[in-house]
Steps between C-alpha positions, in 0.01 A plus 500: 500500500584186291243385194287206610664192291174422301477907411863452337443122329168638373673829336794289333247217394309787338754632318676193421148328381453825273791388215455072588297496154806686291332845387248466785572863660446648158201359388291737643731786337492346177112466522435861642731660212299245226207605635579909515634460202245323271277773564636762207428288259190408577350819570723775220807689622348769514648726825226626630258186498808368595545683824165516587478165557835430628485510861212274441691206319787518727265408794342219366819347308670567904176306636531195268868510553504503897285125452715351275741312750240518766443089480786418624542735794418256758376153294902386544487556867216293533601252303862469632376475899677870570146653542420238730813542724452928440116441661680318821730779577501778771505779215180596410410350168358833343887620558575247277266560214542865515874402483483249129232771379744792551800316404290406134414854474851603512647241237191540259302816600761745534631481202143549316482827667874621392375389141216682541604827362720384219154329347308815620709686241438259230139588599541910450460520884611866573858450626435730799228297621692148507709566791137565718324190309828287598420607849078414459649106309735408773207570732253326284697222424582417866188426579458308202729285626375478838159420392626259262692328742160443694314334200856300445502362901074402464590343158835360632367109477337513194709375192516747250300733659635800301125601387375439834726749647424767185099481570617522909742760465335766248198631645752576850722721245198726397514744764893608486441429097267818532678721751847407315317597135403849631831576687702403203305723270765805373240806695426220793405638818709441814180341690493211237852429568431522865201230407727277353746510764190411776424197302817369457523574885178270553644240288859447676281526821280213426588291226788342687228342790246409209831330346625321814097395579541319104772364578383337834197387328720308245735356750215368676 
């Protein structure tokens, strides 16, 4: 079974709209690594305060990270027409924004989880526990994404809405932020991980119809 036409032109325009602004797919690897990174010398380098707070700083510099190219998910399509044209066709719309939101995650997200245990080292993250936390972060940070790309389609018509979307998008991250803490913890149980994996379940379940009922709201 052929790809709907709109699934395909959304994918490329996703990845193609990721590097229009030069460095734009690496922004959001440059600012999770600054952010990971700033935290030794802030706090000591000492290894165990270090690693006891590790898992910790990785989730919230992945959080922060995941909204940095969030505004311009779908503002471009709806200021070119193409979301206009995509809300006309037989393919359901939430297809669509599921699609771009995936698509982003793989140019920008995907790469902040293979980062993620390089920096966990730099941390003092026990090095047999960054394999399972690489596991709990690519979990995580999908749904980051996918909730992001909700607060980016209801923020998609407001110029510069790149705070709107933070205050939007945050307190939807708490849950897996929680589960995804726990289950990347070195002596982590199994359930948390199973947690995680349940939220991140909800969120690829629903935030693509929340995303598609922004986006009909702003075409309208």
């Amino acid at each position: 079974m052929n790809t709907p036409a709109p699934l395909r032109a959304a994918f490329r325009q996703a990845i193609t709209e990721a590097w229009a602004s030069g460095a734009g797919a690496l922004l959001p690897i440059g600012f999770f690594a600054g952010a990971a990174m700033l935290v030794p010398f802030t706090v000591g380098t000492d290894a165990a305060q270090l690693a006891a707070i590790g898992t910790g700083v990785l989730w919230v510099a992945l959080a922060l990270a995941s909204l940095v190219s969030m505004e311009r998910l779908f503002q471009a399509d709806l200021e070119d027409g193409t979301l206009d044209l995509w809300a006309q066709e037989e393919t359901p719309l939430f297809l669509v924004a599921a699609t771009k939101i995936l698509a982003h995650w793989l140019v920008s997200g995907l790469p902040l989880v293979l980062l993620t245990p390089l920096i966990g080292l730099t941390l003092q993250l026990p090095a047999d526990a960054l394999l399972p936390a690489m596991l709990a972060y690519g979990l995580g940070g999908l749904a980051f994404f996918l909730w992001g790309g909700v607060a980016g389609a209801l923020a998609a018509s407001v110029p510069r809405g790149g705070l709107l979307i933070a205050l939007l998008a945050l307190p939807l991250f708490i849950p897996t932020a929680i589960f995804g803490g726990l289950a990347a913890q070195p002596d982590g149980e199994t359930s948390n991980l199973l947690f995680l994996a349940a939220s991140t379940l909800f969120a690829l379940g629903v935030a693509p119809f929340a995303a598609s009922a922004a986006l009909r709201l702003a075409v309208d």
